[in-house]
N, C-alpha and C positions, 0 to 999 in steps of 0.2 A: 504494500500500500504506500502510493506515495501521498508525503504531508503537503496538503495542499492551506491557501489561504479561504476562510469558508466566509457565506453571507458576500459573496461577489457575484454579479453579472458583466456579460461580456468580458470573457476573460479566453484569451488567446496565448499557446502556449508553444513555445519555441526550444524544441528540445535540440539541446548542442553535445550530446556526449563527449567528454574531451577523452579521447581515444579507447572510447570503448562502445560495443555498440547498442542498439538501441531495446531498452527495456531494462526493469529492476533487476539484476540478478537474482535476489530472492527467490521470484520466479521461475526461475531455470534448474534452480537445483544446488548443491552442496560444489560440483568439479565444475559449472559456469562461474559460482561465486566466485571460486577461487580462480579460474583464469581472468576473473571481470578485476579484479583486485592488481593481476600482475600488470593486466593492461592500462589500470589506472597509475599506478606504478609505471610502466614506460612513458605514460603522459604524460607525467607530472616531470620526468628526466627531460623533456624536450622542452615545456614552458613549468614552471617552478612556480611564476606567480599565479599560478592558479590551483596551487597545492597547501595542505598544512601535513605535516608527520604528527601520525596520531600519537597523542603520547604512550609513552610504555612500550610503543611499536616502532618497529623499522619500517616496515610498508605508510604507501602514502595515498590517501584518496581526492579525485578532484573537488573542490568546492565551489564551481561554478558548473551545474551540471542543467540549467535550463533556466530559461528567462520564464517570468510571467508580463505581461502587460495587463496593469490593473487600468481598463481602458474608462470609466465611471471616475476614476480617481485623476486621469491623467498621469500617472507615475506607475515607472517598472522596478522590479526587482525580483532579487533569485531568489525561488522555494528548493529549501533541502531538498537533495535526495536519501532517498530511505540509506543508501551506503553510512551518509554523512551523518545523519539524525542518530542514526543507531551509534553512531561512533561515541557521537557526543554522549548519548542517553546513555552509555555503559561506562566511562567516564566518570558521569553522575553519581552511577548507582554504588562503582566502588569507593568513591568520596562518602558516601552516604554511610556504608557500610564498614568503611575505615572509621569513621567518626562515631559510629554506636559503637564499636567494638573499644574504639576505647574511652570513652566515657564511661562504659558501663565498667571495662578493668580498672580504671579509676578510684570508680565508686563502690561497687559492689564484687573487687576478684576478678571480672571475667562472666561473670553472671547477669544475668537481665534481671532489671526489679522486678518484683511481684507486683498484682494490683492495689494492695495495703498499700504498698511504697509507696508507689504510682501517684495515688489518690493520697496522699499526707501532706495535709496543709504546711507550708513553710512560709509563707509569707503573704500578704495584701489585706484584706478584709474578709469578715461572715458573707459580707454582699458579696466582694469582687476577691475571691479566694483565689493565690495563687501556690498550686499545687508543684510539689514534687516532680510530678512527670514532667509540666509548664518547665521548671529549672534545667531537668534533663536537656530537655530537645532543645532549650536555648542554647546549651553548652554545644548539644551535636551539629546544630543549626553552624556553630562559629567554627568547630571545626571542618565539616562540610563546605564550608564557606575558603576556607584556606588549602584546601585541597584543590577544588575546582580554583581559584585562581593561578592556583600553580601547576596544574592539567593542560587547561585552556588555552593559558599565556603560551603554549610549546603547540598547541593543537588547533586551535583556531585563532590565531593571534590579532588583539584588535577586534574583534568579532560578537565580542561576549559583555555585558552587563553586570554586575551584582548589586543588589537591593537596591534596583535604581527606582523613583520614585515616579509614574506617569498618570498622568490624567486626561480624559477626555476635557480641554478648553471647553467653559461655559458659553463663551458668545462665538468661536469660529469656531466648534465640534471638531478640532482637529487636534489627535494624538499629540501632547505634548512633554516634555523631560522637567521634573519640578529637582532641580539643582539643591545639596543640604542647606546651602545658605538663604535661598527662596523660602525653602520649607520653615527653618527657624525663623524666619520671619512671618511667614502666616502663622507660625505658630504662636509669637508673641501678640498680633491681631486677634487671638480665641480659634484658630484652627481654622475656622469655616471654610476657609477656600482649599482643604485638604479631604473636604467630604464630598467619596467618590472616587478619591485615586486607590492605587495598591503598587505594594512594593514588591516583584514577584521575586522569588532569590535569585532566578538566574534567566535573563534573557541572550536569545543569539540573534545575531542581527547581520547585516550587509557589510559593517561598517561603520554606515551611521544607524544610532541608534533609536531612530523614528520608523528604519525599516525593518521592524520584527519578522522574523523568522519561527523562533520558536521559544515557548514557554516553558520554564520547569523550577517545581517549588519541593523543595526539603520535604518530607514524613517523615516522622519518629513517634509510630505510634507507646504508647505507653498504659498496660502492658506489650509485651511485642504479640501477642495472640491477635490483638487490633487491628483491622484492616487502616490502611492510610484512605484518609477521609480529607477533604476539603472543610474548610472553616465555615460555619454557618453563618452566615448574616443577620440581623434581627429584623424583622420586618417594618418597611418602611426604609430601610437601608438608602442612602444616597445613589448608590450606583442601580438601584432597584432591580439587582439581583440576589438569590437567594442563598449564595455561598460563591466561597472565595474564588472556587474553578468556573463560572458563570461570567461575575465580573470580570475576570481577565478576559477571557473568550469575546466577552462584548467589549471589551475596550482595546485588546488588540485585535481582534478577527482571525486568531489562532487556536485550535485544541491544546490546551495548557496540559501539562503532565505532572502527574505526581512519582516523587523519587524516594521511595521508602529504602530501608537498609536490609529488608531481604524482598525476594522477588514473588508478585501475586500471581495470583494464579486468576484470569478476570471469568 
């Protein structure tokens, strides 16, 4: 499957395989992958600037692997191929997974908390309780955080976001970048003009980063038995969607992905 951009008409698509040829490997089989991979690899030896070396690997996949023209919008830009999306999303998962494992050896051995743990209040209010597991996943959250910068920076260089802050503009509805120093000042204002944005942990982009590509936010369910869920909204919500994987979706016009630290089964 490849990732496309969703909630678009007129959309015309320009496939350029940079020397391989046409169609997802996936599709072909386990001995196409692998040859679609060397031939990506020889491509990448002939022009470079359209390559990254995945980290942790010597092979190299192209990253310019088709145009879209978002003809409504007036503006182009590239959507992953499933090669590259996967690259990245495995990537993720072992950030993800590097980061539980050792928070958890940290804290408890080597061992995953229980749900008692989980659920033991450590700090905020009766109202706004903030639980144990809440501490966990912020700790995994920052290591996952330091991982994927230092992945990415080798793997897609320049390409990549972390907890950047966007919002749909109120009066042009156009995708906008709210800057830390913007934000600390709406925030001294009473927030208001910050109802509506989301910070996703990790976006990939073109380059520049107006041209989203693709979505992807942290899980660390707690207990780990948990499936990885999206955040609920409260209704009436500014972005007047219902959880956190909604919101993104409408306000970049991409399927957002969640990155838990072991793999579901959907």
């Amino acid at each position: 499957m490849k990732r496309r951009l969703t909630g678009v008409t007129g959309v015309s698509v320009l496939l350029f395989l940079v020397g391989c040829g046409a169609g997802s490997p996936s599709r072909r089989g386990a001995g196409s992958y692998a040859q679609a991979v060397d031939s990506a690899t020889a491509a990448c030896e002939r022009n470079p600037a359209y390559c990254a070396t995945v980290a942790g690997e010597e092979s190299v996949v192209p990253l310019q692997v088709r145009a879209v023209q978002v003809a409504a919008a007036g503006k182009a830009w590239e959507v992953l191929d499933e090669l590259v999306w996967k690259s990245i999303e495995d990537i993720l998962f072992e950030c993800a997974k590097w980061a539980d494992a050792e928070v958890n050896r940290k804290e408890f051995g080597g061992r995953a908390p229980t749900a008692t743990e989980c659920e033991q209040q450590v700090g905020g209010t009766r109202e706004n309780p903030v639980t144990r597991g809440m501490r966990l996943g912020g700790a995994k959250h920052e290591l996952a955080s330091q991982c994927t910068e230092e992945k990415l920076s080798r793997a897609q260089p320049g390409r990549f976001s972390l907890e950047q802050r966007y919002r749909i503009h109120p009066e042009t509805r156009q995708l906008e970048l709210i800057s830390r120093k913007t934000e600390l000042a709406m925030l001294r204002k009473g927030g208001k003009e910050l109802a509506g944005s989301v910070v996703p942990d990790v976006i990939i982009h073109t380059g520049d980063p107006l041209q989203v590509q693709a979505v992807f936010d942290f899980k660390f369910p707690c207990p780990e038995g948990n499936r990885a869920a999206w955040r609920d909204y409260p209704s009436g919500s500014a972005s007047g969607a219902s959880n956190q994987g909604e919101a993104y979706k409408s306000i970049f016009g991409v399927q957002p992905t969640r990155v838990p630290p072991r793999r579901e089964i959907e």
